[in-house]
C-alpha positions in Angstrom: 52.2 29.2 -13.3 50.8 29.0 -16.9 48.8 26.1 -17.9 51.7 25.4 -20.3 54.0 25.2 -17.0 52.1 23.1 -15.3 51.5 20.6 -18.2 55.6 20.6 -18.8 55.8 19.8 -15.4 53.9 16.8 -15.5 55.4 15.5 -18.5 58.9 15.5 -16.5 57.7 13.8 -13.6 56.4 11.0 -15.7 59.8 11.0 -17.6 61.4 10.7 -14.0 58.5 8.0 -12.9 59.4 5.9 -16.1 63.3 6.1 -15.5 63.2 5.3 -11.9 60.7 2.0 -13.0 63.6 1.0 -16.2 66.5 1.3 -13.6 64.6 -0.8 -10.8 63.7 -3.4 -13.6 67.4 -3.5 -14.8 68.7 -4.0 -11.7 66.3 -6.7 -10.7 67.5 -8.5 -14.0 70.7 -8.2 -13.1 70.4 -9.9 -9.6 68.1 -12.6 -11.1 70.8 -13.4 -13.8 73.3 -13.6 -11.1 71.7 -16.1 -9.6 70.8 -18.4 -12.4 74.3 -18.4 -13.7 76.3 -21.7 -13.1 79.3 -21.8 -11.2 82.2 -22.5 -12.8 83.2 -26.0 -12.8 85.4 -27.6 -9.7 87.6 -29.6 -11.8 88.4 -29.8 -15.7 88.8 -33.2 -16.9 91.8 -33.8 -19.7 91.0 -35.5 -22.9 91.5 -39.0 -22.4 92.2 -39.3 -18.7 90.4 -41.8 -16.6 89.4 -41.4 -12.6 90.1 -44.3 -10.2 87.4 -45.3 -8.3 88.4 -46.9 -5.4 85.7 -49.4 -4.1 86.9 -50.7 -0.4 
């Protein structure tokens, strides 16, 4: 192999190197937002409606 060849070569395994590292970052971010996003509310209160509370 040419110096040229060898030079090319590297350059595309850094390429690789740097895609693998975006992907793993991304899909850290990903599970990380998953887990910081709130649930979805149990119940929906109407406008205007009032609970009981029963005290006894």
């Amino acid at each position: 192999m040419s110096n040229t060849d060898t030079v090319i070569a590297k350059a595309l395994a850094e390429v690789a190197a740097s895609r693998a590292l975006r992907e793993r970052i991304h899909a850290r971010r990903q599970e990380m937002q998953k887990q910081t996003e709130a649930p979805p509310p149990v119940y929906v209160l109407r406008k205007g409606t009032q609970l009981r509370l029963p005290l006894q």
